[in-house]
C-alpha positions as CSV (number, residue, x, y, z in Angstrom):
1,X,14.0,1.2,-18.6
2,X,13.6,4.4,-16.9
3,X,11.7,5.1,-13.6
4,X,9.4,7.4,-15.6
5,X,8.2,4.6,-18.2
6,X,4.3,4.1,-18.1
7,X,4.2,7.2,-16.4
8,X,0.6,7.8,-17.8
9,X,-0.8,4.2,-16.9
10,X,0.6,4.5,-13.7
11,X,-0.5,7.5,-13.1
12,X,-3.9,6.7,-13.7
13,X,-4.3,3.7,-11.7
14,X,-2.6,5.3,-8.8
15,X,-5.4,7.5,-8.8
16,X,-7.7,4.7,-8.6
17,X,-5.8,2.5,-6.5
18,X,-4.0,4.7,-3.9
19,X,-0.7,3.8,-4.1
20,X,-1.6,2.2,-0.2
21,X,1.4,-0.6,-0.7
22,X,3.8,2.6,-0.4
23,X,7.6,2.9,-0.1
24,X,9.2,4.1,2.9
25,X,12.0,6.7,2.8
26,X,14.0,9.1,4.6
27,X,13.9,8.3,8.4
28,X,11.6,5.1,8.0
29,X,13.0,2.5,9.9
30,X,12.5,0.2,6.6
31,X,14.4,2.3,4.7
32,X,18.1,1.2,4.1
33,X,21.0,2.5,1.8
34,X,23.2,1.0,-0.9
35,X,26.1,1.3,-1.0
36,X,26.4,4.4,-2.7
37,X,24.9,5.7,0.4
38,X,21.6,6.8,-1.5
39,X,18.2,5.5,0.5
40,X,16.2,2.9,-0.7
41,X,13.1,2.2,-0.1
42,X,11.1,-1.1,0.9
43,X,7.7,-1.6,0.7
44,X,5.1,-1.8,3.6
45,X,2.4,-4.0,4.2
46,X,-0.9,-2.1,4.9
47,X,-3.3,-1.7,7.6
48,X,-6.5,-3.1,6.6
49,X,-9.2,-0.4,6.1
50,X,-11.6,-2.4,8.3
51,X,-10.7,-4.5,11.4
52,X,-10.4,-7.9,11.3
53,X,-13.0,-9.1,12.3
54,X,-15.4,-6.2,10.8
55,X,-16.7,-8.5,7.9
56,X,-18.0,-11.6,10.2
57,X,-19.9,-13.9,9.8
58,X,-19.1,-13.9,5.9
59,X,-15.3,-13.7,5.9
60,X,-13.9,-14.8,9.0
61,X,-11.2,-13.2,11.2
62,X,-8.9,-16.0,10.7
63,X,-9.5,-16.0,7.1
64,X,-8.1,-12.3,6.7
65,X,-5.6,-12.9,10.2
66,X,-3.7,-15.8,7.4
67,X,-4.7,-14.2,4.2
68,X,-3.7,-10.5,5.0
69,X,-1.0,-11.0,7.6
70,X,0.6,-14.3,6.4
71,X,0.3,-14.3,2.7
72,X,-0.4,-10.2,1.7
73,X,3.0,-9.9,4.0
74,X,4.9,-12.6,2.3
75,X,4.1,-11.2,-1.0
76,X,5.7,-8.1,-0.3
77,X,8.5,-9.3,1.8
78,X,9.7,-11.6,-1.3
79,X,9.3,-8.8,-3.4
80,X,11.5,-6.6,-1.5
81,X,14.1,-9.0,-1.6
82,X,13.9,-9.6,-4.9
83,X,14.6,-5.7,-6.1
84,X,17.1,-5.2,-3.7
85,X,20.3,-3.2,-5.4
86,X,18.3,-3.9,-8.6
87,X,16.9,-0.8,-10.9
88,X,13.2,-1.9,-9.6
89,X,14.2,0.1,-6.5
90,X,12.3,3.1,-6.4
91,X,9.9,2.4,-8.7
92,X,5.9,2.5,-8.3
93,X,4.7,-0.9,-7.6
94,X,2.3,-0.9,-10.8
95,X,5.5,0.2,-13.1
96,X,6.9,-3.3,-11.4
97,X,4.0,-4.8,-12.4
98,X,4.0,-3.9,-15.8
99,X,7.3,-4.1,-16.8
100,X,8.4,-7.1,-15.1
101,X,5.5,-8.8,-17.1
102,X,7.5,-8.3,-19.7
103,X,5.4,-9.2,-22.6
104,X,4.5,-12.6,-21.8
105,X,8.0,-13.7,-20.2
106,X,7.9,-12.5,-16.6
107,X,10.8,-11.7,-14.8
108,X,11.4,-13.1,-11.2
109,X,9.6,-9.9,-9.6
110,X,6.2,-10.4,-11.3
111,X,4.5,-12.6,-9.4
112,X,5.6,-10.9,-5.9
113,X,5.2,-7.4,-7.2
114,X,1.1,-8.4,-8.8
115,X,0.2,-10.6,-5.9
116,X,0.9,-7.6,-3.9
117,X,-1.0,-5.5,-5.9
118,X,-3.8,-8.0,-6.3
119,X,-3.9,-8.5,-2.3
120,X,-4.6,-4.4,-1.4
121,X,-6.7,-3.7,-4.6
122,X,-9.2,-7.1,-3.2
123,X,-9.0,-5.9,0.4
124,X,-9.8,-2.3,-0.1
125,X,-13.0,-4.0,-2.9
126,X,-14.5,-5.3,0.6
127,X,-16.3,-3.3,3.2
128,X,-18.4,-4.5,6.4
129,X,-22.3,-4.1,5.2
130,X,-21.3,-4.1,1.4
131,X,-22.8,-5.8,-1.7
132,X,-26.0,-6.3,-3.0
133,X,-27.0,-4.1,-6.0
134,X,-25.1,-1.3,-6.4
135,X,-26.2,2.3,-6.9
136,X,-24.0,5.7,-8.2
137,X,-23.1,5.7,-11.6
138,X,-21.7,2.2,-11.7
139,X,-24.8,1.1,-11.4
140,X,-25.9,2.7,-14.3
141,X,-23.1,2.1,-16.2
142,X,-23.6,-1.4,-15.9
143,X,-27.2,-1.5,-16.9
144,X,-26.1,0.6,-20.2
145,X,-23.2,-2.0,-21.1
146,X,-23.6,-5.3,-19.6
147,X,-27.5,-5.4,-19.6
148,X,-28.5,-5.3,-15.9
149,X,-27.1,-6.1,-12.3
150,X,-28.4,-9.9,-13.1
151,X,-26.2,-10.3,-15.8
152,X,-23.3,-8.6,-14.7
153,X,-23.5,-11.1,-11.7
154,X,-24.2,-14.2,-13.8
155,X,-21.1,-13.4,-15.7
156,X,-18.9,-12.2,-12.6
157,X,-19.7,-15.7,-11.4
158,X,-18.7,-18.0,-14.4
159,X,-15.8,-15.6,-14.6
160,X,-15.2,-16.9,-10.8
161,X,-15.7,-20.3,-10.8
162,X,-14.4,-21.4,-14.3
163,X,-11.2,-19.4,-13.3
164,X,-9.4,-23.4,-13.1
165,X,-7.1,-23.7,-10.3
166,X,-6.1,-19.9,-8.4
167,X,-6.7,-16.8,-10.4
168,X,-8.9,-14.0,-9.8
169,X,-12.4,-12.4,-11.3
170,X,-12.3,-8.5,-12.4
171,X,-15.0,-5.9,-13.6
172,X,-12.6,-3.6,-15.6
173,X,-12.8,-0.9,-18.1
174,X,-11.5,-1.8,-21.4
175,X,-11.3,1.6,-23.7
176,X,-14.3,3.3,-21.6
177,X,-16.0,-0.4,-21.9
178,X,-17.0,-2.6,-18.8
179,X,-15.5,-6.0,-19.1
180,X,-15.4,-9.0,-16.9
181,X,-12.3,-10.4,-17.0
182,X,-10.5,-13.7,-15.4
183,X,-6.9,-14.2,-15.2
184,X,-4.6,-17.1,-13.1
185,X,-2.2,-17.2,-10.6
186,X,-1.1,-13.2,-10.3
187,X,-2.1,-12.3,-13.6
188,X,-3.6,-8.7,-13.5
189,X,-6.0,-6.6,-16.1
190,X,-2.7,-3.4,-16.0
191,X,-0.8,-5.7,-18.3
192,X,-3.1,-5.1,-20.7
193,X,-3.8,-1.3,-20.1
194,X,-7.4,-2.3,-18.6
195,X,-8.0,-0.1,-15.6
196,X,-9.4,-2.6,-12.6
197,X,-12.2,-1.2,-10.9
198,X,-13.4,-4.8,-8.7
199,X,-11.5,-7.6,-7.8
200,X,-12.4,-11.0,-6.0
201,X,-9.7,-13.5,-5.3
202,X,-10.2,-17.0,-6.0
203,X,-6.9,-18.3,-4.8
204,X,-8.1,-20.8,-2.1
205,X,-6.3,-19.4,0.3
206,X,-8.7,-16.8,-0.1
207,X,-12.1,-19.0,1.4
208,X,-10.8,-22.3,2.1
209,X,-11.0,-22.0,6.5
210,X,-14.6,-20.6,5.7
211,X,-15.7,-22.3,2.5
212,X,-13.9,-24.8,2.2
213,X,-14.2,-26.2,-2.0
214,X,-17.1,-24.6,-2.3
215,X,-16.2,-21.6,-4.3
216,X,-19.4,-20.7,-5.7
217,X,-20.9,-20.0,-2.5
218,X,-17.9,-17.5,-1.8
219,X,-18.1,-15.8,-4.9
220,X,-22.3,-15.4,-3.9
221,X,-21.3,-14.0,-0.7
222,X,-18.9,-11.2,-2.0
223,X,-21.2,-9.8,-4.0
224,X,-24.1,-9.9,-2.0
225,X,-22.5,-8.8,1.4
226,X,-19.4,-7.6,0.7
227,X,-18.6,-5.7,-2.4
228,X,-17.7,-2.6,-1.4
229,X,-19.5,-0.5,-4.4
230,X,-18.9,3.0,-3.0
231,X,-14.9,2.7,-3.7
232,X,-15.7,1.1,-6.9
233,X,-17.7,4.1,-7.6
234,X,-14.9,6.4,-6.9
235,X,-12.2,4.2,-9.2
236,X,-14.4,4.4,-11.6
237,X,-14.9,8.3,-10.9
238,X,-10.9,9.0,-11.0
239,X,-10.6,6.7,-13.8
240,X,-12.4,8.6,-16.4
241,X,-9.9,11.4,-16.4
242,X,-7.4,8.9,-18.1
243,X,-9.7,8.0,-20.9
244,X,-12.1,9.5,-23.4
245,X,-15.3,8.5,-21.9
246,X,-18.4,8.1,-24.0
247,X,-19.2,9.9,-27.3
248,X,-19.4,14.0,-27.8
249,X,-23.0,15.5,-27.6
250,X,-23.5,16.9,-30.9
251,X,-26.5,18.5,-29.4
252,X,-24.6,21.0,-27.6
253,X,-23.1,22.6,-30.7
254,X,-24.9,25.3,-33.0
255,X,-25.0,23.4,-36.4
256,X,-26.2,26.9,-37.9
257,X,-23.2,28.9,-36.8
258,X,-21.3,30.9,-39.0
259,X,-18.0,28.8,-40.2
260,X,-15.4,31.7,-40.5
261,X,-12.2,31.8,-43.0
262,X,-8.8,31.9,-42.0
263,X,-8.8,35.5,-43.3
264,X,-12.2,36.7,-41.2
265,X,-10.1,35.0,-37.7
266,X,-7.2,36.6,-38.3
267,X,-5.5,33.8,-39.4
268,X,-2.0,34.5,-41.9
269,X,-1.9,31.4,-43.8
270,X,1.4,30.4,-45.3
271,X,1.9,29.3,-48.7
272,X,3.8,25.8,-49.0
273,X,6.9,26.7,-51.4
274,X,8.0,23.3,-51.9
């Protein structure tokens, strides 16, 4: 399958996700070459948008020291060993995603390639002095669909903790529809053409050294101090340039206008001869 498949799914979560897992080329010291001589790139862990300790007392430093550096690096290590001197070389990381899903039977670069994904998409979803209700036009978008704030959290957090065993919890958009959405291990809304806009990780890697097995109080303290709403705001922003978004205002149009024949636009019509 070419490099170019999914090109308009990809293209719109890139611009919701910035690619921020990116390959290095050219003079990168993780770049290598085949041996054809033709640069491959590797992909590269990245910084975290906060410091490590920014999000204390409610998500430790330790907590993202192991999550982000240990098992975020891991993932992406495996992965790169995994698509070495395969055709997944050079491909965006979602097109990985996607098409080593394949349909239900994934191929040894899924779970590597998703959990990587998964890993930025939750740590860029965080911010120091985030959650609480938020404000912007998801707000009211989930007010219009999903009935208020309250209910979106009461179903983020059965979507949470009834996710059995490791998985994660999503708000997504599902045909210009808000959805929240559960899926295990490294299971990921883009298989389905959803576009992720939130993300919490419930693998317990995630909270274990600060929660312990208590899971719902981890899933109450992402959303009320550390959601990061503004960046869902903007994913939600770019993503609408990917979809037809809502329905056309017939108000806007003059329903006493002149309709004009072909003939008075300066239309030629052709005759079908057949």
């Amino acid at each position: 399958m070419p490099p170019g498949c999914c090109a308009t799914a990809a293209a719109a979560i890139a611009s919701i996700a910035p690619p921020r897992i990116s390959s290095n080329r050219g003079g990168s010291k993780r770049s290598q070459c085949n041996r054809g001589g033709i640069a491959r790139a590797k992909f590269a862990l990245p910084a975290l948008p906060y410091e490590s300790s920014a999000l204390e007392p409610y998500m430790s430093k330790k907590t993202l020291e192991v999550h982000w550096g240990k098992h975020q690096r891991g993932y992406i290590e495996n992965l790169n060993r995994q698509i070495a001197n395969t055709p997944f070389e050079g491909y965006l990381l979602e097109d990985i995603v996607k098409i080593s899903y394949n349909r239900g039977s994934p191929q040894p670069a899924f779970n590597n390639a998703a959990q990587a994904w998964n890993h930025d998409f939750f740590f860029t979803s965080l911010k120091p002095g985030g959650g609480k209700s938020p404000t912007g036009e998801i707000a009211e978008l989930i007010d219009k669909q999903l009935g208020s704030y309250d209910n979106f959290v009461k179903e983020f957090k059965l979507a949470a903790a009834s996710q059995f065993g490791a998985g994660w919890a999503w708000l997504a958009l599902k045909e210009a529809k808000l959805v929240v959405e559960k899926t295990p291990n490294a299971i990921n809304p883009l298989i389905w053409d959803h576009i992720p806009l939130l993300v919490l990780d419930v693998w317990e890697h995630a909270y274990y050294l600060d929660f312990q097995n208590n899971r719902p109080d981890y899933v109450s303290t992402f959303l009320e101090h550390l959601v990061n709403w503004d960046i869902v705001n903007a994913r939600l922003d770019r993503a609408k340039a990917f979809m037809n978004w809502g329905e056309p205002d017939w108000d806007l149009f003059d329903k006493d206008a002149d309709i004009l024949t072909y003939e008075e636009a300066g239309i030629d019509v052709v005759e079908d001869s057949s």
